[in-house]
OpenMM code with the backbone's topology and positions (N, CA, C; nanometers):
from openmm import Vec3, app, unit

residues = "UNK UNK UNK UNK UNK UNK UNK UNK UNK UNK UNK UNK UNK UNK UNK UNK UNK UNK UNK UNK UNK UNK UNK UNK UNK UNK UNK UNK UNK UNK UNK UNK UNK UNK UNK UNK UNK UNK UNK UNK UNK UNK UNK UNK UNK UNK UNK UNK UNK UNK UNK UNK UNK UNK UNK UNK UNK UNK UNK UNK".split()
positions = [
    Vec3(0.4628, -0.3659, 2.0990),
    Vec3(0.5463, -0.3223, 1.9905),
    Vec3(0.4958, -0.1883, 1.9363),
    Vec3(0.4010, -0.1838, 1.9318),
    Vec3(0.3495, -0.0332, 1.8528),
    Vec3(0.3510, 0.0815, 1.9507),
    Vec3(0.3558, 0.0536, 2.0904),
    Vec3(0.4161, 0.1894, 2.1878),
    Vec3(0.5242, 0.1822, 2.1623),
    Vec3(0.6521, 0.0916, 2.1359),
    Vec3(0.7776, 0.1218, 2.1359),
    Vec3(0.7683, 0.2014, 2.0306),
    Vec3(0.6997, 0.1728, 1.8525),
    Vec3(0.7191, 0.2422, 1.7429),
    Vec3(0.6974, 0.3570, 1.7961),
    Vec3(0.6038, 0.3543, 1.8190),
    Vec3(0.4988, 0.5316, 1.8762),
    Vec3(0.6322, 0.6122, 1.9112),
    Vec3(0.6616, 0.5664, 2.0539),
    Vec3(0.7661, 0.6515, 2.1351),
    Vec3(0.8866, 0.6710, 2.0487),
    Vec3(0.9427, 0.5479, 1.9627),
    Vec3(1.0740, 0.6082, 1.8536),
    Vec3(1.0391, 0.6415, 1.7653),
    Vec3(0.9142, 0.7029, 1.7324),
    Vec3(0.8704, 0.7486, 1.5984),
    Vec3(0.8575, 0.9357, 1.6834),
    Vec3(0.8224, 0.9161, 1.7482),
    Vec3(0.8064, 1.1034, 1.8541),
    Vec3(0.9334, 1.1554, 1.8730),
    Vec3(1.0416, 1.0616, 1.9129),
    Vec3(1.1704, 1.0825, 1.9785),
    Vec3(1.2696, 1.1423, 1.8415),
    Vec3(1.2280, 1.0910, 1.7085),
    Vec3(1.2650, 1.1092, 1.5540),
    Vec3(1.2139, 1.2121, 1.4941),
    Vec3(1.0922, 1.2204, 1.5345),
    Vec3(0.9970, 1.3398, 1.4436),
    Vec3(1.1579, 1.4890, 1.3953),
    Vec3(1.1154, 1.5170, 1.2724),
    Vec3(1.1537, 1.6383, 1.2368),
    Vec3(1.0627, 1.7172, 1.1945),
    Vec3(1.0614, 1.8474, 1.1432),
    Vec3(0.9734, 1.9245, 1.1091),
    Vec3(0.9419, 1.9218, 0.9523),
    Vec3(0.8087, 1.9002, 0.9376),
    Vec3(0.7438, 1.8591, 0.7960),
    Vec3(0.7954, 1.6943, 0.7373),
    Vec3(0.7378, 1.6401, 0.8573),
    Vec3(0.8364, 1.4687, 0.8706),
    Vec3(0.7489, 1.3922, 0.7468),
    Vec3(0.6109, 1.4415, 0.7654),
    Vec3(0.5856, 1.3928, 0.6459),
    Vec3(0.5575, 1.3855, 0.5061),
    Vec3(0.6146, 1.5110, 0.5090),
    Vec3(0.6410, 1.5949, 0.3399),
    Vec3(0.7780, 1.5183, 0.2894),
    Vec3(0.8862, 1.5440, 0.4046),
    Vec3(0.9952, 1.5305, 0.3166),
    Vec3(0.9914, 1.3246, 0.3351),
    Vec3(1.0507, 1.3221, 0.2148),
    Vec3(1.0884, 1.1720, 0.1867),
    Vec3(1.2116, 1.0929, 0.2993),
    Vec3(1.2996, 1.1596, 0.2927),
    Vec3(1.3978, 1.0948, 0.4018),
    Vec3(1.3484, 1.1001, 0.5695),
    Vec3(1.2677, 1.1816, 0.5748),
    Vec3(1.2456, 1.1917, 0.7031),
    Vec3(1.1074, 1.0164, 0.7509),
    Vec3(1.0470, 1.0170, 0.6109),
    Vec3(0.9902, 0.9156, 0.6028),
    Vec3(1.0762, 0.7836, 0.5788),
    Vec3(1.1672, 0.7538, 0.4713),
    Vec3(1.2327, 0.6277, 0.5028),
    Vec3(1.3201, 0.6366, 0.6223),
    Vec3(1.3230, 0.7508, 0.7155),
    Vec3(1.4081, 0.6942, 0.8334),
    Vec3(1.2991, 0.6415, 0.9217),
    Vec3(1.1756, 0.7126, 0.9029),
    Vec3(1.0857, 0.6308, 1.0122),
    Vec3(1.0771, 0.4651, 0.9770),
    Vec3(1.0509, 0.4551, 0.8242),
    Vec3(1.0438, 0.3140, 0.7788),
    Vec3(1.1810, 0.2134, 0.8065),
    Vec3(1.2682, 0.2876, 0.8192),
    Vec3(1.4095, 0.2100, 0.8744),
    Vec3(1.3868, 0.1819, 0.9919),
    Vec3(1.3701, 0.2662, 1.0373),
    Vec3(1.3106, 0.2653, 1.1932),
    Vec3(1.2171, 0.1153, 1.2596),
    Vec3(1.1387, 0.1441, 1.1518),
    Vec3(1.0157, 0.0020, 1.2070),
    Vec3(1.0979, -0.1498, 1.1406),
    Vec3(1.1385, -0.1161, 1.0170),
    Vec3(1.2307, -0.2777, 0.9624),
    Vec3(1.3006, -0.2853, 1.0718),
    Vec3(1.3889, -0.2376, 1.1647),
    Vec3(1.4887, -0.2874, 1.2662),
    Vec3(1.4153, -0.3350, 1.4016),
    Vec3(1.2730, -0.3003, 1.4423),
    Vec3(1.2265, -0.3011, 1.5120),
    Vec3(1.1360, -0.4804, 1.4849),
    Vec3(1.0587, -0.5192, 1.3630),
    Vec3(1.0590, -0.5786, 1.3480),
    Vec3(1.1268, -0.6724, 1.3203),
    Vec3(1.2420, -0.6576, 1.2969),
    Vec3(1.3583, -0.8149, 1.2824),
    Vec3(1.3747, -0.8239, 1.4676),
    Vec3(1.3915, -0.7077, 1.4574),
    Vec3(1.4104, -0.7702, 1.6513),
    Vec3(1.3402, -0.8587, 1.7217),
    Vec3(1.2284, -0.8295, 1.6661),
    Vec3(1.1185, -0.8725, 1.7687),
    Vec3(1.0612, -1.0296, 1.6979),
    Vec3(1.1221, -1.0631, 1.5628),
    Vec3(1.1059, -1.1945, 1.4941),
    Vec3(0.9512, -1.1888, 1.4001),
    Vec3(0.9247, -1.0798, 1.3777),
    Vec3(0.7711, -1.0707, 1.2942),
    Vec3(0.7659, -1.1105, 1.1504),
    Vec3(0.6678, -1.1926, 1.1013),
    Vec3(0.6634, -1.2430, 1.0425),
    Vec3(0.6865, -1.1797, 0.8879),
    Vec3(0.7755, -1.2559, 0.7949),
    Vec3(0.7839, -1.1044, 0.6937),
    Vec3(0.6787, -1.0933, 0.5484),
    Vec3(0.5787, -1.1837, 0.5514),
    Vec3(0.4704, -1.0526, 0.5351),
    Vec3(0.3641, -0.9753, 0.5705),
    Vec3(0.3951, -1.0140, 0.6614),
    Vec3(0.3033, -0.8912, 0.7819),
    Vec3(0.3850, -0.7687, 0.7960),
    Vec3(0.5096, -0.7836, 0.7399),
    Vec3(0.6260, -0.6936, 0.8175),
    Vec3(0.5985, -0.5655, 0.6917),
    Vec3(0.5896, -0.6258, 0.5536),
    Vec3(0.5590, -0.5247, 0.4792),
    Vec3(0.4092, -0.4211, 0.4467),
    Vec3(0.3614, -0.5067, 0.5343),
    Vec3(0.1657, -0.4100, 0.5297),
    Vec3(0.1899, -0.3384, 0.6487),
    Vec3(0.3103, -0.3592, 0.8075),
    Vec3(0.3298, -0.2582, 0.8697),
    Vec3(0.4250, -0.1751, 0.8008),
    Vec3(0.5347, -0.2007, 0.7787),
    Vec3(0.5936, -0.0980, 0.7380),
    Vec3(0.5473, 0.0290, 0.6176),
    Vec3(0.4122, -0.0345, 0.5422),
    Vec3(0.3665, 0.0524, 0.4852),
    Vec3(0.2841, 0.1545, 0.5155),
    Vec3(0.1793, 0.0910, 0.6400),
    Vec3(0.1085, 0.1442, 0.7210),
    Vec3(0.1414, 0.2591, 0.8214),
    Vec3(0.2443, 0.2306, 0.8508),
    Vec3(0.2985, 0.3161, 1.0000),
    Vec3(0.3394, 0.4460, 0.9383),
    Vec3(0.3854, 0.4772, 0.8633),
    Vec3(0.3698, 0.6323, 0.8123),
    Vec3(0.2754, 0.7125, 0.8360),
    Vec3(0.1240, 0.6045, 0.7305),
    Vec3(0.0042, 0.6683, 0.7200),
    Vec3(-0.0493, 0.6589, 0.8931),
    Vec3(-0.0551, 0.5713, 0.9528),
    Vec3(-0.0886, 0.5752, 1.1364),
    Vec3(0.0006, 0.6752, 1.2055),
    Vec3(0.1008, 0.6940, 1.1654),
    Vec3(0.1934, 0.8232, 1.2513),
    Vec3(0.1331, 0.9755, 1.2501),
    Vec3(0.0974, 1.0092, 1.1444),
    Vec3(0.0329, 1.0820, 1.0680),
    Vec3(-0.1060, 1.1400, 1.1784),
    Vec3(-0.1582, 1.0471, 1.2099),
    Vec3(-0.2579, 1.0312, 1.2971),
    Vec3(-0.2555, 1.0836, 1.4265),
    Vec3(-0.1737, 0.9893, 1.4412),
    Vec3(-0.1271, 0.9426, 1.6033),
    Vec3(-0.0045, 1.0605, 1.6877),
    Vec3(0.0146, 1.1031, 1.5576),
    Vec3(0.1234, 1.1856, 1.6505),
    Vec3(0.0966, 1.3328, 1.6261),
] * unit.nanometer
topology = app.Topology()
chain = topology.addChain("A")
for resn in residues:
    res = topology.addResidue(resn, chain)
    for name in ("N", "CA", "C"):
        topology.addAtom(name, app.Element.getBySymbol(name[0]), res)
């Protein structure tokens, strides 16, 4: 699951993705749809979805 985020989080990137705010709740939209898919548990679902911003940040 977190290579799929990875790869649709690269495929999304815009420029200054993590300054501007919308560019961030689309990544966070991004991971809520990814997790209902996949059946993850929902509160685990909210310490990733909070996380994966700050790990993108990183990682990409």
């Amino acid at each position: 699951m977190t290579q799929l985020i990875t790869k649709r989080d690269r495929q999304n990137l815009t420029i200054d993705w993590h300054i501007r705010a919308s560019a961030q709740a689309g990544m966070k939209r991004l991971v809520k749809r990814l997790l209902k898919e996949y059946d993850y548990p929902s509160k685990a679902s909210e310490t990733c979805i909070r996380r994966c911003p700050k790990t993108s940040r990183v990682n990409v």
